[in-house]
C-alpha positions in Angstrom: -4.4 15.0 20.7 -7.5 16.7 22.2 -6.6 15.3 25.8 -5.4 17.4 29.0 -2.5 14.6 29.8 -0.6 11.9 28.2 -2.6 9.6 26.5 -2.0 6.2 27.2 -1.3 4.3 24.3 -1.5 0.2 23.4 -0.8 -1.3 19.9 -2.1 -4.5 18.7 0.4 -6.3 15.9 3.5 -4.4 15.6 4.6 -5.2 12.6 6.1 -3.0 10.2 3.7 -0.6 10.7 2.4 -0.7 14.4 5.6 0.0 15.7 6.4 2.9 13.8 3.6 4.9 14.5 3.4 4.2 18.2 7.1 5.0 18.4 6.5 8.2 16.8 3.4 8.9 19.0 5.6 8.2 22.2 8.1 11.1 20.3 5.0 13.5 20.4 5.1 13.4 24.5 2.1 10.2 24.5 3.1 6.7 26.9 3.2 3.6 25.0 2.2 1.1 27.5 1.9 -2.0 25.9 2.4 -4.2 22.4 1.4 -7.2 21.3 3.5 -8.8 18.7 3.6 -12.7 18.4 6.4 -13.2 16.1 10.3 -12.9 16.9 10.5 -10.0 13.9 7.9 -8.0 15.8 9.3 -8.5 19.5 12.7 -7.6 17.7 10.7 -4.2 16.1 9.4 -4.0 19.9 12.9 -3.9 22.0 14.4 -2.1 19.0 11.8 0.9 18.6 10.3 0.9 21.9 12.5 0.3 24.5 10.9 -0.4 27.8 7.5 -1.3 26.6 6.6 -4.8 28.1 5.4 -7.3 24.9 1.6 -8.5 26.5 -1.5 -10.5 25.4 -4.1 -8.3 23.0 -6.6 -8.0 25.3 -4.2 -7.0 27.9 -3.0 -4.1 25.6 -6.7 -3.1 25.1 -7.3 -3.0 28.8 -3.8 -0.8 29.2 -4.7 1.8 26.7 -6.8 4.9 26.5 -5.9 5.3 22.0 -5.4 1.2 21.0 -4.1 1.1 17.6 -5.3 -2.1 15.7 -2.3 -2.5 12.8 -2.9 -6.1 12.0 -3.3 -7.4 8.3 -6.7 -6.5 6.9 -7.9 -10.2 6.7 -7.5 -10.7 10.7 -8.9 -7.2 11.4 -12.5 -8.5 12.2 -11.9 -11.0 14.1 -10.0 -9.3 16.2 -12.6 -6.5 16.9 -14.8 -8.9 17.7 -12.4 -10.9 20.0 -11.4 -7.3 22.2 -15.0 -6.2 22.1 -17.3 -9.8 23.2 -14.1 -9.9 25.8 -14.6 -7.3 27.9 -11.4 -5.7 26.5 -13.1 -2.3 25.1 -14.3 0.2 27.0 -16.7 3.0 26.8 -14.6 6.4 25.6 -11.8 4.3 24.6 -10.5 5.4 20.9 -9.9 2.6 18.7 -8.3 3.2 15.4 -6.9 0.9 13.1 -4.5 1.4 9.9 -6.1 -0.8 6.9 -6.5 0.8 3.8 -9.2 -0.8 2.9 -11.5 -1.0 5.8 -13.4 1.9 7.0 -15.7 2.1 10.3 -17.8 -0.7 9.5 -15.4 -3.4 11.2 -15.0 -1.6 13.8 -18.7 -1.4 14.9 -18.1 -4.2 17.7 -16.0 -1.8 19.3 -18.8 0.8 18.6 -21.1 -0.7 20.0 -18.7 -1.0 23.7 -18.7 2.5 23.7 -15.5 3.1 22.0 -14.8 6.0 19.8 -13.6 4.4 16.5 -11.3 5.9 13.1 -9.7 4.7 10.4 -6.3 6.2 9.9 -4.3 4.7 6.9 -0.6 5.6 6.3 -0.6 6.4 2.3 3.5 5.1 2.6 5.5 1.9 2.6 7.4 1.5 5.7 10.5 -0.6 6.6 9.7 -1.5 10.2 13.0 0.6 11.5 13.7 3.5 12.7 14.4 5.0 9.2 10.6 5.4 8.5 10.0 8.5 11.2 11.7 11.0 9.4 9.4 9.5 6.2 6.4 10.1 8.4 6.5 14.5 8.2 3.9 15.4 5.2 2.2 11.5 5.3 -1.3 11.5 3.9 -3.5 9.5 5.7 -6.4 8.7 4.7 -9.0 8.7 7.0 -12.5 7.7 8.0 -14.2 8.9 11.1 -17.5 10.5 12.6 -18.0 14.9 12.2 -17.9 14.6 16.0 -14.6 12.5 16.1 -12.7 14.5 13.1 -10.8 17.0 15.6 -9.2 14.2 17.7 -8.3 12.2 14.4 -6.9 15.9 12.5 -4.8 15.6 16.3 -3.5 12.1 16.2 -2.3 12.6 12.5 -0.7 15.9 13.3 0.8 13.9 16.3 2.2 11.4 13.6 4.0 14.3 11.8 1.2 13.3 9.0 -1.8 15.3 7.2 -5.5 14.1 6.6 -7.1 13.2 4.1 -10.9 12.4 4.2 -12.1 9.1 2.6 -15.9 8.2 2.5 -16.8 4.6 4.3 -18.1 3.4 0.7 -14.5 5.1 -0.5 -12.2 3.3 1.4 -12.0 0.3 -1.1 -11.3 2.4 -4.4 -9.2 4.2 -2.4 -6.9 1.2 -1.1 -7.2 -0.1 -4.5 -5.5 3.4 -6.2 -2.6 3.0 -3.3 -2.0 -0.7 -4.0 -2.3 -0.4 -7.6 0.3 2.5 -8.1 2.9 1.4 -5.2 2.8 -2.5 -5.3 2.3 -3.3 -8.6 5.2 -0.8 -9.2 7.1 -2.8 -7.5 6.4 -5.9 -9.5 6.7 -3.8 -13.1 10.6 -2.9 -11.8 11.3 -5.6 -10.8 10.3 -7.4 -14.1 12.1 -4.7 -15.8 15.5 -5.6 -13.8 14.9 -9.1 -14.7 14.8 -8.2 -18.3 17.3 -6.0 -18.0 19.6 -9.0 -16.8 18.9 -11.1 -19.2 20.1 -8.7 -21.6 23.3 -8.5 -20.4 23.0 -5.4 -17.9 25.5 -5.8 -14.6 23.9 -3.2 -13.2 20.0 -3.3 -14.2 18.8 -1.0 -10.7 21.2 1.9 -12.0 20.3 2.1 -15.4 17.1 2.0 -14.5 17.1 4.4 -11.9 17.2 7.7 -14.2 14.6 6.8 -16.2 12.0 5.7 -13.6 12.8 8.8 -11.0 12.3 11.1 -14.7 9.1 8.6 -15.8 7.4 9.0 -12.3 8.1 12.8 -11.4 6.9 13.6 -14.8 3.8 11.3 -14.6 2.8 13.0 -11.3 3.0 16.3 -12.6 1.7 16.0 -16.1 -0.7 12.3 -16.1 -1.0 11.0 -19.5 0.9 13.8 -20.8 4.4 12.0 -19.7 3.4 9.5 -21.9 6.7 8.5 -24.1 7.4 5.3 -25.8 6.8 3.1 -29.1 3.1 2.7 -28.2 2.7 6.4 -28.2 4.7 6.9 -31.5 2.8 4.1 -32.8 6.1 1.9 -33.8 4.1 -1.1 -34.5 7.5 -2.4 -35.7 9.3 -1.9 -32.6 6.4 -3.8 -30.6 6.5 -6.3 -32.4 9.8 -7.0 -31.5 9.6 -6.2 -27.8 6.9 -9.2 -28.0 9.4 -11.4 -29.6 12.3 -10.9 -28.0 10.2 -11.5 -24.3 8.6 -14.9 -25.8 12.2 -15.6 -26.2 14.6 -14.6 -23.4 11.7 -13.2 -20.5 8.4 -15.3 -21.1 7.6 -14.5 -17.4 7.3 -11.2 -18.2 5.0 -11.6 -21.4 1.6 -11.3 -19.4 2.1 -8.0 -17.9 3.6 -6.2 -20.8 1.0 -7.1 -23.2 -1.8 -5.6 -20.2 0.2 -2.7 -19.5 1.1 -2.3 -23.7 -3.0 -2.4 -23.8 -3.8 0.1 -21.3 -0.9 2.6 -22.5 -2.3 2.2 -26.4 -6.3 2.5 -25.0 -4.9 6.0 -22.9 -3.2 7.1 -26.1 -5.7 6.5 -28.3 -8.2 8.6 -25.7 -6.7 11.2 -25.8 -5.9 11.8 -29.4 -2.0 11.0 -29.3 -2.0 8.0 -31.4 -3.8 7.4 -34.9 -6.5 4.7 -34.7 -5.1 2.5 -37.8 -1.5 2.7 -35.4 -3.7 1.8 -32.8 -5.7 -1.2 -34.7 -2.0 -2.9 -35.8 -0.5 -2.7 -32.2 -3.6 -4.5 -30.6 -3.3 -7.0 -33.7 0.5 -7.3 -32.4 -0.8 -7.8 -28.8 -3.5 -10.5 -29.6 -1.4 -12.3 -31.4 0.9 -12.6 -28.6 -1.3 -13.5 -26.3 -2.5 -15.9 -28.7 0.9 -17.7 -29.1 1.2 -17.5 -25.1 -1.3 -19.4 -24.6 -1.0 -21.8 -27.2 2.8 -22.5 -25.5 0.8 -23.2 -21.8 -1.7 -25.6 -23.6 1.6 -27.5 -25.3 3.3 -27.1 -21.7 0.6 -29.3 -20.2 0.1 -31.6 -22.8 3.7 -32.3 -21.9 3.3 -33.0 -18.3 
Protein backbone atom coordinates (compact mmCIF):
# COMPACT_ATOMS: atom_id res chain seq x y z
CA UNK A 1 0.00 0.00 0.00
CA UNK A 2 0.83 3.73 -0.39
CA UNK A 3 2.52 3.68 3.26
CA UNK A 4 6.38 4.19 4.21
CA UNK A 5 6.17 1.12 6.89
CA UNK A 6 4.09 -1.88 7.72
CA UNK A 7 0.75 -1.11 8.00
CA UNK A 8 -0.92 -2.30 10.90
CA UNK A 9 -3.71 -4.31 10.26
CA UNK A 10 -7.13 -5.43 12.39
CA UNK A 11 -10.04 -7.56 11.04
CA UNK A 12 -13.38 -7.56 12.32
CA UNK A 13 -15.40 -11.16 11.72
CA UNK A 14 -13.02 -13.60 10.38
CA UNK A 15 -14.98 -15.79 8.89
CA UNK A 16 -14.37 -17.46 5.77
CA UNK A 17 -13.40 -14.53 4.24
CA UNK A 18 -11.73 -12.10 6.90
CA UNK A 19 -9.22 -14.49 7.53
CA UNK A 20 -8.07 -15.15 4.17
CA UNK A 21 -7.44 -11.80 3.19
CA UNK A 22 -5.65 -10.59 6.21
CA UNK A 23 -3.49 -13.69 6.07
CA UNK A 24 -2.60 -12.96 2.62
CA UNK A 25 -2.05 -9.22 3.57
CA UNK A 26 0.35 -10.39 6.47
CA UNK A 27 2.16 -12.54 3.21
CA UNK A 28 2.57 -9.08 1.47
CA UNK A 29 5.11 -7.83 4.41
CA UNK A 30 1.77 -5.94 6.43
CA UNK A 31 1.32 -6.95 10.67
CA UNK A 32 -1.99 -8.34 11.48
CA UNK A 33 -2.44 -7.21 14.96
CA UNK A 34 -5.67 -8.28 15.91
CA UNK A 35 -9.10 -10.41 14.99
CA UNK A 36 -12.20 -10.58 16.30
CA UNK A 37 -14.07 -13.73 15.62
CA UNK A 38 -16.92 -14.86 18.19
CA UNK A 39 -17.51 -18.28 17.09
CA UNK A 40 -15.24 -21.53 17.71
CA UNK A 41 -15.04 -21.97 13.59
CA UNK A 42 -13.61 -18.48 13.38
CA UNK A 43 -11.09 -18.66 16.39
CA UNK A 44 -10.24 -22.16 14.72
CA UNK A 45 -9.70 -20.04 11.10
CA UNK A 46 -7.75 -17.59 13.54
CA UNK A 47 -5.00 -20.03 15.27
CA UNK A 48 -5.05 -21.92 11.94
CA UNK A 49 -4.28 -18.96 9.41
CA UNK A 50 -2.88 -16.52 11.64
CA UNK A 51 -0.76 -17.80 14.05
CA UNK A 52 0.20 -15.51 16.85
CA UNK A 53 -2.50 -12.94 16.36
CA UNK A 54 -4.35 -12.54 19.79
CA UNK A 55 -8.46 -13.11 19.21
CA UNK A 56 -9.81 -9.38 20.93
CA UNK A 57 -13.06 -7.42 21.36
CA UNK A 58 -14.13 -5.29 17.89
CA UNK A 59 -13.49 -2.18 19.18
CA UNK A 60 -10.25 -3.28 20.43
CA UNK A 61 -9.17 -4.41 16.90
CA UNK A 62 -10.34 -0.91 15.58
CA UNK A 63 -8.25 0.86 18.07
CA UNK A 64 -5.12 -1.65 17.10
CA UNK A 65 -5.29 -1.00 13.46
CA UNK A 66 -4.20 1.56 11.00
CA UNK A 67 -6.31 -0.58 7.58
CA UNK A 68 -9.46 -2.36 9.72
CA UNK A 69 -11.13 -4.73 7.42
CA UNK A 70 -14.95 -5.00 8.25
CA UNK A 71 -15.87 -8.86 6.68
CA UNK A 72 -18.95 -9.37 8.60
CA UNK A 73 -22.30 -10.53 6.83
CA UNK A 74 -23.97 -7.67 4.98
CA UNK A 75 -27.02 -7.53 7.35
CA UNK A 76 -24.71 -6.68 10.53
CA UNK A 77 -22.49 -4.31 8.49
CA UNK A 78 -24.28 -1.13 9.76
CA UNK A 79 -24.63 -1.67 12.93
CA UNK A 80 -21.40 -2.28 13.28
CA UNK A 81 -20.12 0.92 11.73
CA UNK A 82 -22.14 2.64 13.80
CA UNK A 83 -21.04 0.70 17.04
CA UNK A 84 -16.86 1.44 16.13
CA UNK A 85 -17.70 4.93 15.03
CA UNK A 86 -20.28 6.47 18.15
CA UNK A 87 -17.48 4.43 20.37
CA UNK A 88 -14.63 6.15 19.93
CA UNK A 89 -13.16 3.21 18.06
CA UNK A 90 -12.35 5.09 14.58
CA UNK A 91 -10.01 7.39 14.13
CA UNK A 92 -9.22 10.20 11.90
CA UNK A 93 -6.83 8.77 8.82
CA UNK A 94 -7.73 5.32 9.72
CA UNK A 95 -8.78 3.23 6.38
CA UNK A 96 -11.75 1.29 6.78
CA UNK A 97 -12.74 -1.05 4.14
CA UNK A 98 -15.16 -3.69 4.18
CA UNK A 99 -15.87 -6.82 1.73
CA UNK A 100 -19.83 -6.85 1.06
CA UNK A 101 -20.87 -7.02 -2.30
CA UNK A 102 -23.56 -5.31 -1.99
CA UNK A 103 -22.91 -2.32 0.02
CA UNK A 104 -20.88 0.58 -1.28
CA UNK A 105 -19.60 3.72 0.80
CA UNK A 106 -22.83 4.77 2.04
CA UNK A 107 -22.65 2.40 5.26
CA UNK A 108 -19.69 3.36 5.98
CA UNK A 109 -20.31 7.15 6.32
CA UNK A 110 -20.27 6.81 10.28
CA UNK A 111 -16.74 5.98 9.90
CA UNK A 112 -16.57 8.99 7.39
CA UNK A 113 -17.68 11.17 9.27
CA UNK A 114 -14.64 10.11 12.35
CA UNK A 115 -12.28 10.97 9.92
CA UNK A 116 -11.68 7.64 8.42
CA UNK A 117 -10.81 6.98 4.92
CA UNK A 118 -13.37 4.38 3.73
CA UNK A 119 -13.64 1.59 0.43
CA UNK A 120 -15.37 -1.05 -0.56
CA UNK A 121 -13.32 -3.98 -1.71
CA UNK A 122 -15.42 -7.13 -2.69
CA UNK A 123 -13.75 -10.45 -3.54
CA UNK A 124 -15.67 -11.59 -6.97
CA UNK A 125 -14.71 -15.55 -5.46
CA UNK A 126 -16.06 -18.18 -3.15
CA UNK A 127 -13.68 -18.99 -0.49
CA UNK A 128 -13.25 -22.01 1.83
CA UNK A 129 -11.98 -20.35 4.95
CA UNK A 130 -8.41 -22.45 4.56
CA UNK A 131 -5.42 -21.98 3.47
CA UNK A 132 -6.34 -23.38 0.00
CA UNK A 133 -8.01 -20.05 -0.99
CA UNK A 134 -4.43 -17.86 -1.31
CA UNK A 135 -3.22 -19.43 -4.24
CA UNK A 136 -7.12 -18.69 -5.63
CA UNK A 137 -6.65 -15.08 -4.66
CA UNK A 138 -3.74 -14.22 -7.87
CA UNK A 139 -5.97 -12.55 -10.81
CA UNK A 140 -9.25 -11.97 -8.10
CA UNK A 141 -11.48 -9.19 -9.36
CA UNK A 142 -12.63 -7.06 -6.81
CA UNK A 143 -14.91 -4.98 -7.16
CA UNK A 144 -14.54 -1.84 -5.72
CA UNK A 145 -16.03 1.41 -4.54
CA UNK A 146 -13.94 4.26 -3.26
CA UNK A 147 -13.25 8.25 -3.57
CA UNK A 148 -10.77 9.54 -6.91
CA UNK A 149 -8.59 10.71 -4.01
CA UNK A 150 -8.59 7.18 -2.24
CA UNK A 151 -8.37 4.92 -5.69
CA UNK A 152 -4.39 4.67 -5.53
CA UNK A 153 -4.31 3.16 -1.93
CA UNK A 154 -7.37 0.75 -2.83
CA UNK A 155 -5.43 -0.17 -6.65
CA UNK A 156 -2.45 -0.94 -3.61
CA UNK A 157 -4.39 -3.00 -1.10
CA UNK A 158 -5.82 -5.25 -4.00
CA UNK A 159 -2.53 -5.61 -5.70
CA UNK A 160 -1.34 -6.53 -2.01
CA UNK A 161 -4.18 -9.23 -2.08
CA UNK A 162 -2.61 -10.80 -5.37
CA UNK A 163 -6.17 -9.34 -6.83
CA UNK A 164 -7.13 -6.74 -9.69
CA UNK A 165 -9.78 -3.85 -9.57
CA UNK A 166 -12.55 -3.34 -10.77
CA UNK A 167 -14.56 -0.07 -10.39
CA UNK A 168 -18.31 -0.34 -9.34
CA UNK A 169 -20.45 2.94 -9.06
CA UNK A 170 -22.13 3.44 -5.37
CA UNK A 171 -25.67 3.16 -7.16
CA UNK A 172 -23.85 -0.07 -8.96
CA UNK A 173 -22.97 -2.03 -6.14
CA UNK A 174 -26.41 -3.79 -5.87
CA UNK A 175 -26.77 -4.99 -9.62
CA UNK A 176 -23.49 -5.82 -9.26
CA UNK A 177 -23.83 -8.22 -6.17
CA UNK A 178 -26.92 -9.31 -7.67
CA UNK A 179 -24.93 -10.63 -11.16
CA UNK A 180 -22.25 -12.39 -8.73
CA UNK A 181 -24.93 -14.05 -6.52
CA UNK A 182 -27.09 -14.96 -9.36
CA UNK A 183 -24.38 -16.78 -11.56
CA UNK A 184 -22.30 -18.42 -8.53
CA UNK A 185 -25.01 -19.33 -5.86
CA UNK A 186 -27.80 -20.17 -7.74
CA UNK A 187 -25.35 -22.41 -9.68
CA UNK A 188 -24.87 -24.07 -6.93
CA UNK A 189 -28.42 -24.85 -6.25
CA UNK A 190 -29.21 -25.72 -10.27
CA UNK A 191 -26.21 -28.64 -9.68
CA UNK A 192 -27.16 -29.65 -7.08
CA UNK A 193 -30.80 -30.30 -8.26
CA UNK A 194 -29.23 -31.78 -11.22
CA UNK A 195 -27.24 -34.48 -8.96
CA UNK A 196 -30.46 -35.07 -7.22
CA UNK A 197 -32.11 -35.90 -10.43
CA UNK A 198 -29.46 -37.53 -11.57
CA UNK A 199 -29.80 -40.04 -8.38
CA UNK A 200 -33.04 -40.65 -8.73
CA UNK A 201 -32.38 -41.92 -12.02
CA UNK A 202 -30.20 -44.43 -11.09
CA UNK A 203 -26.67 -42.57 -11.51
CA UNK A 204 -23.89 -43.92 -8.67
CA UNK A 205 -21.94 -41.40 -9.63
CA UNK A 206 -24.18 -38.09 -10.54
CA UNK A 207 -20.95 -35.34 -9.75
CA UNK A 208 -18.87 -37.28 -12.50
CA UNK A 209 -21.18 -37.54 -15.12
CA UNK A 210 -21.96 -34.26 -14.65
CA UNK A 211 -18.74 -32.86 -14.41
CA UNK A 212 -17.93 -32.91 -18.36
CA UNK A 213 -20.72 -31.40 -19.35
CA UNK A 214 -21.01 -28.47 -16.91
CA UNK A 215 -16.97 -27.60 -17.18
CA UNK A 216 -17.85 -27.70 -21.44
CA UNK A 217 -21.50 -25.80 -20.67
CA UNK A 218 -19.74 -23.03 -18.62
CA UNK A 219 -16.42 -22.43 -20.56
CA UNK A 220 -18.44 -22.21 -23.62
CA UNK A 221 -21.13 -19.92 -22.09
CA UNK A 222 -18.28 -17.53 -21.01
CA UNK A 223 -16.79 -17.33 -24.23
CA UNK A 224 -19.69 -17.30 -26.61
CA UNK A 225 -23.12 -16.06 -24.14
CA UNK A 226 -26.29 -17.25 -25.70
CA UNK A 227 -24.39 -18.68 -28.43
CA UNK A 228 -23.53 -21.92 -26.21
CA UNK A 229 -27.00 -22.36 -26.02
CA UNK A 230 -27.71 -26.27 -26.74
CA UNK A 231 -30.63 -28.27 -25.61
CA UNK A 232 -34.37 -29.38 -26.50
CA UNK A 233 -35.62 -25.77 -25.82
CA UNK A 234 -33.33 -24.51 -28.46
CA UNK A 235 -34.18 -27.26 -30.99
CA UNK A 236 -37.61 -26.63 -30.12
CA UNK A 237 -38.45 -30.57 -29.08
CA UNK A 238 -41.63 -29.63 -27.61
CA UNK A 239 -41.91 -33.48 -27.30
CA UNK A 240 -38.91 -33.95 -25.35
CA UNK A 241 -40.15 -31.18 -22.81
CA UNK A 242 -42.91 -32.41 -22.34
CA UNK A 243 -41.49 -35.30 -20.95
CA UNK A 244 -38.74 -33.72 -18.95
CA UNK A 245 -41.93 -32.11 -17.16
CA UNK A 246 -43.49 -35.49 -16.58
CA UNK A 247 -40.98 -37.46 -15.60
CA UNK A 248 -39.92 -34.45 -12.64
CA UNK A 249 -43.75 -34.34 -11.44
CA UNK A 250 -43.10 -37.93 -11.03
CA UNK A 251 -39.66 -38.91 -9.58
CA UNK A 252 -38.14 -35.01 -8.69
CA UNK A 253 -41.17 -32.74 -7.86
CA UNK A 254 -38.66 -30.52 -5.84
CA UNK A 255 -37.05 -29.70 -8.71
CA UNK A 256 -40.26 -28.80 -10.94
CA UNK A 257 -40.21 -24.94 -9.87
CA UNK A 258 -36.84 -24.16 -11.13
CA UNK A 259 -36.82 -26.01 -14.26
CA UNK A 260 -39.90 -24.62 -15.56
CA UNK A 261 -38.19 -20.72 -14.72
CA UNK A 262 -34.95 -21.62 -16.07
CA UNK A 263 -37.01 -23.76 -19.28
CA UNK A 264 -38.76 -19.99 -19.59
CA UNK A 265 -35.83 -17.91 -19.62
CA UNK A 266 -33.79 -20.30 -21.99
CA UNK A 267 -36.98 -20.37 -24.52
CA UNK A 268 -37.48 -16.22 -24.07
CA UNK A 269 -33.29 -15.96 -24.95
CA UNK A 270 -33.88 -18.23 -27.83
CA UNK A 271 -36.61 -16.85 -29.13
CA UNK A 272 -34.62 -13.22 -28.97
CA UNK A 273 -32.35 -13.97 -30.71
CA UNK A 274 -33.88 -15.70 -33.63
CA UNK A 275 -32.78 -19.45 -32.78
CA UNK A 276 -36.11 -20.90 -32.16
CA UNK A 277 -39.33 -20.53 -34.33
CA UNK A 278 -42.15 -18.64 -32.53
CA UNK A 279 -44.98 -21.45 -33.12
CA UNK A 280 -41.93 -23.90 -31.31
CA UNK A 281 -41.82 -21.29 -28.92
CA UNK A 282 -45.84 -20.79 -28.34
CA UNK A 283 -46.09 -24.97 -27.70
CA UNK A 284 -43.22 -25.14 -25.17
CA UNK A 285 -44.64 -22.19 -23.03
CA UNK A 286 -48.08 -24.11 -23.39
CA UNK A 287 -46.00 -27.20 -22.06
CA UNK A 288 -44.61 -24.97 -19.25
CA UNK A 289 -48.08 -23.41 -18.06
CA UNK A 290 -49.52 -26.40 -18.00
CA UNK A 291 -47.02 -27.59 -15.60
CA UNK A 292 -47.10 -25.11 -13.43
CA UNK A 293 -50.73 -25.38 -13.57
CA UNK A 294 -50.77 -29.03 -12.42
CA UNK A 295 -48.04 -27.94 -9.65
CA UNK A 296 -50.04 -25.95 -8.16
CA UNK A 297 -53.13 -27.65 -8.29
CA UNK A 298 -51.02 -30.80 -6.34
CA UNK A 299 -50.02 -27.90 -3.42
CA UNK A 300 -53.75 -26.84 -3.19
CA UNK A 301 -54.77 -30.88 -2.78
CA UNK A 302 -51.54 -31.14 -0.40
CA UNK A 303 -53.17 -28.71 1.99
CA UNK A 304 -56.54 -29.60 1.75
CA UNK A 305 -55.07 -32.79 3.09
CA UNK A 306 -53.44 -31.43 6.11
Amino acid sequence: MTYDRTIRVGVIGAGRVGAVLARALRDAGHDVVAAAGESDASRSRIAALLPGVRPAKPTEVARAADLLLLTVPDDMLANVVRVLSDSGAIRPGQVVVHTSGRHGLAVLAPARAAGARTAAVHPAMTFTGTDVDLPRLAGCVFGVTADAADRPLVEALVADLGGRAMWVPEERRTLYHAGLAHGANHLVTLVTEAMETLSAAGADDPAGTLRPLLAAALDNALEHGDAALTGPIVRGDVGTVRAHVAGLVADAPQTLPSYVAMARATLDRALTDGRLLPIRAAAILRVLDSAEVAAAVDVANGDQRR
